[in-house]
N, C-alpha and C positions, 0 to 999 in steps of 0.2 A: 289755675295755670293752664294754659294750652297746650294741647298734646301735641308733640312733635310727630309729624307725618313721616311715614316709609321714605319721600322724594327727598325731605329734610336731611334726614339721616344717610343717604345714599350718597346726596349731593355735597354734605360736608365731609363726610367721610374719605370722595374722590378730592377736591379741593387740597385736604391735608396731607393726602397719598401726592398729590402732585406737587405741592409747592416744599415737600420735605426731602424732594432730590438732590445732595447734596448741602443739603443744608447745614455740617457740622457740627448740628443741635446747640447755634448760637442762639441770646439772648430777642437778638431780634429778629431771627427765625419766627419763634415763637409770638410775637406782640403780631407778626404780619397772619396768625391762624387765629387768634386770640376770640372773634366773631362764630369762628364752626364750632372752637372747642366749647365754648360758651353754648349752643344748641345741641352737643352732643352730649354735654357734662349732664344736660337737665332727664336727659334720657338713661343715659349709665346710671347716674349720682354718682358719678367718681368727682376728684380732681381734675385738672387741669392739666398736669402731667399721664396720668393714669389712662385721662381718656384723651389723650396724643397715640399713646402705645395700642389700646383697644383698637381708634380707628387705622392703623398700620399693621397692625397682624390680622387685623379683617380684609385687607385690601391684598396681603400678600398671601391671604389664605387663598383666597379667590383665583389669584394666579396658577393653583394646584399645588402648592404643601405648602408643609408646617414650615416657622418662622423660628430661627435660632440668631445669638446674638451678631454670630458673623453676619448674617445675613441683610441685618441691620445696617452694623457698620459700614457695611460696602455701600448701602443703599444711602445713607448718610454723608460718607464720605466725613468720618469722623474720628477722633481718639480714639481710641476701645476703654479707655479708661474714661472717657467721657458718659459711652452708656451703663460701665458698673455704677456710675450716680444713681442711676433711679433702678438699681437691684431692691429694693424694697417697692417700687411698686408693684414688677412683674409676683413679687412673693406674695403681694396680698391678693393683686387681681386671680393668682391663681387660688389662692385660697380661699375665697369669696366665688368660688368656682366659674369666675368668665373665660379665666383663661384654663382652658386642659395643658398638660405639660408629659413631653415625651422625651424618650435618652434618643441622642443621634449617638452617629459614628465614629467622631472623631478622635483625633489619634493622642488628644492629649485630654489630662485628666485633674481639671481646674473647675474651684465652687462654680457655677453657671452656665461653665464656657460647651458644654455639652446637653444643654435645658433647648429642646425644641415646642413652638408655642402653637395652640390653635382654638380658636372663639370655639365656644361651648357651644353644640349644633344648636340646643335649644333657642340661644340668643339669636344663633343667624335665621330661623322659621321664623319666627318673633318678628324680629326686622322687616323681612320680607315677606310675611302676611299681614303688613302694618298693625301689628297686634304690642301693648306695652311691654315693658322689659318683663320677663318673667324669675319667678326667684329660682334660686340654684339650690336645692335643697343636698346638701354634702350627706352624704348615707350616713344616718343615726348609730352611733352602736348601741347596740338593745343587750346589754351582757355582757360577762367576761367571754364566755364561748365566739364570742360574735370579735369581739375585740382580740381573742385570739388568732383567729380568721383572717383579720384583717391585716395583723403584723406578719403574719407565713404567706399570705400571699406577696405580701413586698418581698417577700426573699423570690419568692415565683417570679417576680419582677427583675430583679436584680440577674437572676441565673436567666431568664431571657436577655438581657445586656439591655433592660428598657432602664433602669436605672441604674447608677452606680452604689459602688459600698457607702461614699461619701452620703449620697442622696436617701440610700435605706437608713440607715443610722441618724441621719439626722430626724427623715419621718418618723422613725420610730423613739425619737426621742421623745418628740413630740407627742404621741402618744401616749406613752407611759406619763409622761408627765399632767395630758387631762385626762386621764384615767387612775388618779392614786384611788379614789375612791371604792375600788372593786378591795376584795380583802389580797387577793392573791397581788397583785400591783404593790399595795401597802406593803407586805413582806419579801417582797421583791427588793422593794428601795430600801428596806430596812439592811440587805445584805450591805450597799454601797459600791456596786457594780459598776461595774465599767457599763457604757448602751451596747459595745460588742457582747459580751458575758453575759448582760441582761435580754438580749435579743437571742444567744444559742441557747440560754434555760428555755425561754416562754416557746421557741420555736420547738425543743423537743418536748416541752407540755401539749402543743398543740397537736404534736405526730404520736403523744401517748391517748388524750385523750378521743384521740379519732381513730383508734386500734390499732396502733402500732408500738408493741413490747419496748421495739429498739431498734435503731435509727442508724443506717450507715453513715460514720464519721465523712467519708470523700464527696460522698452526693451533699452529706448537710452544708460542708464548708464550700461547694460552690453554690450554693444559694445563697453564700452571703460575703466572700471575699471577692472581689473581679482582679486582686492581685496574687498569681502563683505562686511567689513567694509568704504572702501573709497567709493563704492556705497551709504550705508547708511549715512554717512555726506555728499555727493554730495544733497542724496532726502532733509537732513534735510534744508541745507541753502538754495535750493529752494521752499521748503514747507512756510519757516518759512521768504519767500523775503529777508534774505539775502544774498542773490548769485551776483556777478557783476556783472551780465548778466541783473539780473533782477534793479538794482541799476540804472545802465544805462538806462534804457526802453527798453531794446533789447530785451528782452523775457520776455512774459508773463502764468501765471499758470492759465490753465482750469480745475477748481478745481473739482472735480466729487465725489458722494453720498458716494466711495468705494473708501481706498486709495489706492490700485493697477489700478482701472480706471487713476487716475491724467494724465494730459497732457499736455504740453508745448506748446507754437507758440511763432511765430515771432511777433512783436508789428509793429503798423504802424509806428514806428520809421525806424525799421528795412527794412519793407517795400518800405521805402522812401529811403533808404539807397540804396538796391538793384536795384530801380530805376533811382538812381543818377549815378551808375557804368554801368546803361544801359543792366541791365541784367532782360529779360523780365519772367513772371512768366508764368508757365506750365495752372496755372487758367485762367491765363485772355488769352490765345491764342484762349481758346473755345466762342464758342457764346455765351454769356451771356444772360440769359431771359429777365433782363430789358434795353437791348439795341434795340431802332427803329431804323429801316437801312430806310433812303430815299425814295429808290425806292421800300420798303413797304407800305408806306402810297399812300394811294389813295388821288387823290386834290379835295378838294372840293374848290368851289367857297366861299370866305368872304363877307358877307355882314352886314356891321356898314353904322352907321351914317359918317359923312365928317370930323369932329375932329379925331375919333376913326380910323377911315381909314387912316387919315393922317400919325398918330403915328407909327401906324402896318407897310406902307410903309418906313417910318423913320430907325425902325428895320429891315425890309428887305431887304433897303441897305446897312446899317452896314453892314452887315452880308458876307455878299458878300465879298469872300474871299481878295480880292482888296483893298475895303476901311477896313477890319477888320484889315487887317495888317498893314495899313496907320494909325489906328486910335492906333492902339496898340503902333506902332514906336514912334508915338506923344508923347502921355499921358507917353511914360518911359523916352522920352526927356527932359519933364517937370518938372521929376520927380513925373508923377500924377498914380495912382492906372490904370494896365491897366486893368482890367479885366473887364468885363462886365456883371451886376446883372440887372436883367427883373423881377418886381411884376406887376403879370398880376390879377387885382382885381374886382370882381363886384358880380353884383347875379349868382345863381345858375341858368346854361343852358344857360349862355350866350355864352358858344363857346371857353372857357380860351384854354381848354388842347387840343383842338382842332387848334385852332391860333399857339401854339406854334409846333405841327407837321407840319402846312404851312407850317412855316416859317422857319423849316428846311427840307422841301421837296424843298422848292425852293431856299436853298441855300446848299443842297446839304451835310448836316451836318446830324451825325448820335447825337440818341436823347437819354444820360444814364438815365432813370426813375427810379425816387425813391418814391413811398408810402407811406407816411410819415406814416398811419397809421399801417402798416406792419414792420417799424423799431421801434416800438415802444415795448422794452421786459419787458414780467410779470417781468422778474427778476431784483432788482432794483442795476443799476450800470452799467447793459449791455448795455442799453439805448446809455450811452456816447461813448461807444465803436463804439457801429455801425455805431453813427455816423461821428465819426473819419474815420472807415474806406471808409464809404461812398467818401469821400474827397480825403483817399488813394489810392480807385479806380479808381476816376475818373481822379486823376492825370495819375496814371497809364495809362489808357485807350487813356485818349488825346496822350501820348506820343507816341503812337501804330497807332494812328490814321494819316491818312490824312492830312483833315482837324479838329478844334479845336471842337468837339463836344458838345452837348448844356447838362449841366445838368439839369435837371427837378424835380422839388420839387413840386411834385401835392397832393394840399389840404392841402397846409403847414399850416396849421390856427393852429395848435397843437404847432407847434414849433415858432411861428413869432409873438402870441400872449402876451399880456401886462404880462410882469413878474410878479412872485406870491409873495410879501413881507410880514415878517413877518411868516413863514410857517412854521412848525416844520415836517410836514408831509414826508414823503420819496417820494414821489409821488410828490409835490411844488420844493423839493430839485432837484431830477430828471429834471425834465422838466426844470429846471431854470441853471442844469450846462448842457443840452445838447442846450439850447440858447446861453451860453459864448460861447458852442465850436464853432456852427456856427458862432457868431459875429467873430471872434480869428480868423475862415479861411476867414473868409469874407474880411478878412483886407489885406490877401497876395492875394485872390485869383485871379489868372492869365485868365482862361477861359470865359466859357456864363454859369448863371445861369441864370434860371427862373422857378418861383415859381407863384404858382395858390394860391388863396385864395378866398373865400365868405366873409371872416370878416375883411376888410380892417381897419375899424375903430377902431377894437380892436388889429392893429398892436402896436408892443413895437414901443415906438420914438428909441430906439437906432437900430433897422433897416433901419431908414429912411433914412439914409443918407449911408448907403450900398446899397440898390435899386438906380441904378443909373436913370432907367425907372419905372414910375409906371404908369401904363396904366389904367384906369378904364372903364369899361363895361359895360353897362345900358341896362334894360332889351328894346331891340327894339323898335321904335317910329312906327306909324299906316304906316306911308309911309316906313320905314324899313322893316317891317312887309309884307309887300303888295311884297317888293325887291326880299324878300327869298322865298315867296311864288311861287311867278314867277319862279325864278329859280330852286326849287325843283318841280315845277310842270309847267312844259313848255306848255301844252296840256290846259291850263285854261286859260283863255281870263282873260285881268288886271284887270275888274267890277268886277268880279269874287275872283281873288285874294283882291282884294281892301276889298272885302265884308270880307271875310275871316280875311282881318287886323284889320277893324274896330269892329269886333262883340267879337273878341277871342283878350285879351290879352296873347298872348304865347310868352314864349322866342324863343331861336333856337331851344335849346332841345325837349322842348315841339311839337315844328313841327315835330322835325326828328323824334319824336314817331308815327306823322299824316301820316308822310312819309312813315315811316315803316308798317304801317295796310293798306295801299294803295298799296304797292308793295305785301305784301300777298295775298289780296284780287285779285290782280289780277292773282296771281299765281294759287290761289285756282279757281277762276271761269272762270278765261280765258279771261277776259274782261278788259277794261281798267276802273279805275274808273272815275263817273260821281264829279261835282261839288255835287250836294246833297248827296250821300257818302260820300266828304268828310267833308262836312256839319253835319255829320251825327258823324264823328269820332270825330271831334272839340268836336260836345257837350258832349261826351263820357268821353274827357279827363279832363275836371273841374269835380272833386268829389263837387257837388252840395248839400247843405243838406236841408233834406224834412224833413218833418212833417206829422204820423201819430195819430188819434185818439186814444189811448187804455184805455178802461174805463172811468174815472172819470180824466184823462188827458190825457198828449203827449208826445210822446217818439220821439227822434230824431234818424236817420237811422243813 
């Protein structure tokens, strides 16, 4: 075939621009170009019709702007309903990317009647470097990330007023539709969404996973209504929960003092969603404050009694990536709960939150800590949230991780304590639906928790049998006592330490504070300390109480 020349191209191109003045876009309009279109078709590979419209929006581009349909019709001198006949070709030239397409201005708001049109630069260099048609390659999506991207910027779009509501939604239907394939798409349509409802989810997935918690309701719904009023029924069935988003637990309202503060997020439903399709979050990639990494913790040496040691070894080998996945395979053969729940219980200063760092320094497991007193919100109702998401997170995070890391619920005594019956208070209410939640994950849960507690005895019985270990702790026996001695303090002869066990009931804590005034002391004076320093700090550390004379009695210190 012979290649059609720049002059060719130029010269039919002018011809069809001239002889389509007024032309009505009758039948024999068209028979009297039939010769250009025929040399331009061989260069587009369009139709007939297709490359009529190419060579008139090239010729009215040139003029200086883009091509809309008024713009035609006038130039025509035609029906208007004459050029919605070939709305299907402007739809494919644009989508086979010859034609670009822009939002004008106008005042009314009809499928097409606001589509402005311009040749794709690529084609007009082309042309006019007499170089062949070149391909229009339409941007790949490489992912859901990528396909998320591409749906929130059409809302970027729409809140620039370059497209309308009609025009986003319909792209975007478009899209979802060749995209079932991603998993999060597939459980998308499985809801049976409206494309409005399907486009506010994906668009606050895309503002979660790009680190945004939660999303102001007013800014989101003008990226994607250009009508004030469909705005305003969007704010009210979300104000007022009933929105399908909200129905489902897909999204939840962060209700604020000011109703232009209001703001939306994703619920841990959603959460779990996104991490069922393996799509990791922008927040958890950062280090987290309450995560202990391993080779953070420094080792200290254990020392218990011969039961309690036993126990602790028990869990140490568990742990141990080896038999944890052996023990896990088991118990899902069985059909038995694989997870693994640790209540580490006794007095204060015996070493709980401490053991539980060992025990994964030396298995190599990073440690998510949780506060219990610190999730605890004045506000009443947040309470349960947090502690959902707490659960949310940690799934999350195991799935990121390596190995299965160890949850840590230190000083759980607030949440594991004997439910409140009978209570009318918000505060009894509170703390008794964020114990369901926990029991409720307790029952799926796959991972390692362990939780610290001083009040073992005022644990609920319905924990009991979710603790798969309960380890208890006793404050150090005299020969214990003398163990840690020894080994926090190498440079003292056993008489010495033994003296020390027998004369001070201390836990470990209470030592590691002995410990710590003995490392000062030596920094300050330069000297190592003697046994009667630290003689000296034992007695310092029992608050003793004395008895003063004052007048006509005694006052206690």
């Amino acid at each position: 075939m012979t290649s059609i020349t720049k002059k060719q191209i130029l010269e039919s191109i002018g011809k069809v621009y001239e002889q389509s003045k007024n032309c009505k876009l009758e039948n024999l309009f068209f028979e009297s170009i039939k010769s250009e279109l025929h040399t331009l078709s061989q260069y587009f590979k369009t139709s007939d019709n297709q490359t009529f419209f190419i060579a008139m929006v090239f010729a009215l581009n040139y003029k200086g702007d883009t091509v809309d349909l008024n713009d035609l019709i006038e130039y025509f001198d035609c029906n208007p309903m004459k050029i919605l006949e070939y709305s299907d070709d402007f739809e494919y030239l644009h989508k086979v990317g010859i034609f670009e397409k822009k939002k004008s201005r106008h005042r009314v708001k009809l499928a097409g009647a606001n589509d402005q049109f311009v040749i794709h630069e690529k084609i007009t260099e082309a042309i006019l470097q007499n170089k062949p048609l070149p391909k229009i390659n339409k941007k790949k999506i490489n992912g859901i990330i990528d396909l998320l991207e591409q749906l929130y910027k059409l809302g970027d779009q729409r809140d620039d007023d370059k497209i309308s509501t009609f025009e986003l939604f319909r792209e975007v239907e478009k899209l979802i539709a060749d995209n079932t394939h991603f998993p999060l798409i597939e459980k998308v349509k499985q809801f049976n969404f409206s494309t409005e409802d399907a486009y506010m989810f994906l668009y606050l997935i895309w503002k979660t996973v790009s680190g945004n918690e939660s999303t102001d309701i007013g800014r989101a719904l003008d990226g994607i209504y250009d009508s004030p009023s469909e705005r305003v029924n969007e704010v009210q069935k979300l104000l007022s929960g009933n929105h399908i988003l909200i129905n489902n637990n897909l999204v939840e309202i962060i209700e604020a003092q000011f109703f232009n503060d209001t703001e939306m997020r994703l619920t841990d439903t959603s959460l779990q969603l996104l991490n069922d399709c393996d799509i990791k979050l922008f927040l958890n990639k950062k280090r987290k404050d309450n995560i202990i990494i391993p080779s953070e913790i420094v080792y200290r040496e254990l020392v218990f009694d011969r039961g309690e040691m036993n126990q602790l070894e028990t869990l140490q080998n568990l742990l141990q990536e080896d038999k944890f996945n052996e023990t896990q395979t088991r118990l899902t053969n069985k059909g038995l709960p694989k997870g693994i729940a640790v209540l580490l219980h006794g007095a204060p200063g015996t070493g709980k939150t401490e053991i539980v760092k060992q025990l994964a320094k030396a298995t190599d497991r990073e440690i998510m800590k949780v506060e219990i007193s610190q999730s605890k919100s004045m506000w009443f109702g947040e309470s349960e949230k947090i502690i959902k998401r707490i659960f949310t997170d940690y799934r999350a995070y195991a799935k990121e991780s390596k190995l299965t890391p160890i949850l840590l619920f230190n000083e759980a005594d607030a949440i594991i304590s004997k439910r409140k019956e009978n209570s009318n208070s918000n505060v009894a209410q509170t703390e008794n639906a964020i114990q369901n939640i926990i029991l409720e994950e307790l029952e799926n849960f796959e991972g390692i928790l362990m939780a610290t507690t001083n009040l073992a005895n005022n644990l609920d019985t319905a924990f009991e049998r979710r603790f798969l270990f309960k380890v208890q702790f006793k404050k150090p026996t005299k020969k214990v006592r003398a163990k840690i001695w020894k080994s926090k303090l190498s440079h003292l002869d056993e008489k010495s330490c033994q003296i020390l066990a027998d004369k001070f009931d201390f836990s470990g804590g209470q030592i590691d504070n002995i410990i710590r005034k003995s490392e000062i002391q030596e920094i300050v004076h330069g000297t190592m300390t003697n046994f009667e320093e630290i003689h000296s700090f034992c007695s310092e550390e029992s608050i003793i109480t004395k008895t003063t004379k004052i007048g006509f009695g005694y006052a206690h210190d």
